[in-house]
C-alpha positions as CSV (number, residue, x, y, z in Angstrom):
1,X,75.0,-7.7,129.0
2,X,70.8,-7.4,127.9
3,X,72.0,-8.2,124.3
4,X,74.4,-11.7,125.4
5,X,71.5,-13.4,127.8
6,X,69.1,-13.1,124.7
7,X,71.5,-14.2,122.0
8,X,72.1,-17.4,124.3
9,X,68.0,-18.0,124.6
10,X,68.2,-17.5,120.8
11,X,70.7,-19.9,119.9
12,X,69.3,-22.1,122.6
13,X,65.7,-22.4,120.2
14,X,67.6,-22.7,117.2
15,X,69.7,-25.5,118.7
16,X,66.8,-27.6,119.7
17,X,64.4,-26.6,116.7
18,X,67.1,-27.9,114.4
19,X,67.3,-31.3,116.8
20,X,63.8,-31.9,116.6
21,X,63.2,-30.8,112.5
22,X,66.3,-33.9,111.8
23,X,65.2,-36.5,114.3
24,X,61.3,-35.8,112.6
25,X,62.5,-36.2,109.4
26,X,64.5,-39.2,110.2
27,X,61.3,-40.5,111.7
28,X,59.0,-40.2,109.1
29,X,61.4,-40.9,106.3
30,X,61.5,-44.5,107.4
31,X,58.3,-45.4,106.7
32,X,58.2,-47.4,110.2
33,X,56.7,-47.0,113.1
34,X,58.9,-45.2,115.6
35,X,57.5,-42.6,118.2
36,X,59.8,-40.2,119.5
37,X,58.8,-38.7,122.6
38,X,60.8,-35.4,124.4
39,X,59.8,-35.4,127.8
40,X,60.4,-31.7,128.4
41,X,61.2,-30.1,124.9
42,X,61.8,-26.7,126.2
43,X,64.5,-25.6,129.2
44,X,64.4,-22.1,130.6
45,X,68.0,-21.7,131.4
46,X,67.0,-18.5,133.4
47,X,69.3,-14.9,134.0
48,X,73.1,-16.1,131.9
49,X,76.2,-14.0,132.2
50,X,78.4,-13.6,129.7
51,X,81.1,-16.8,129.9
52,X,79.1,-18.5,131.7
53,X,78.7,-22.3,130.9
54,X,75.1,-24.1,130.3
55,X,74.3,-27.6,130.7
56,X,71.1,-29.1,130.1
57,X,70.5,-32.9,128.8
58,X,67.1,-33.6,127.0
59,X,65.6,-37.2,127.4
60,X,65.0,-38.3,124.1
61,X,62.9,-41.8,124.0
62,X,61.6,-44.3,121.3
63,X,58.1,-45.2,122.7
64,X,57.1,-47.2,119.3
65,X,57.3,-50.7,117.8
66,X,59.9,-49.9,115.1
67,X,63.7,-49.1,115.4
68,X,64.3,-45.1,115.8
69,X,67.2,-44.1,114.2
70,X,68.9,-40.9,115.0
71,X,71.5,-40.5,111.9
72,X,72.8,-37.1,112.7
73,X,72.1,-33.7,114.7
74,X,73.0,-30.7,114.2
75,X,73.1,-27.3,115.9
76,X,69.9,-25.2,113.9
């Protein structure tokens, strides 16, 4: 059971690593001025069992004067 709660927690950082590394390069390839703001980039989903289901939405915001674009995402 040790091994699944730290594979989730793995895939977890690669999942939102990958997020943020295409929504940054979708930001700065535009050559705007977009600023993308995560409220609360990280979520500690605590203890996870084995089939258990995990939901957990992050707030993703445009705070600049240019259009933010969000072309694709992708699981890291």
């Amino acid at each position: 059971m040790h091994q699944s709660k730290g594979r989730w927690r793995s895939a977890l950082i690669w999942v939102v690593s990958g997020i943020a590394i295409l929504i940054c390069a979708q930001v700065f390839g535009q050559g705007g001025e977009p600023a993308l703001v995560i409220t609360s980039p990280s979520f500690d989903m605590g203890v996870v069992w084995e089939g258990d289901t995990i939901s957990h939405a992050f707030e993703v915001k445009n705070e600049g004067k240019a259009e933010l674009k969000i072309l694709e995402v992708r699981p890291g």
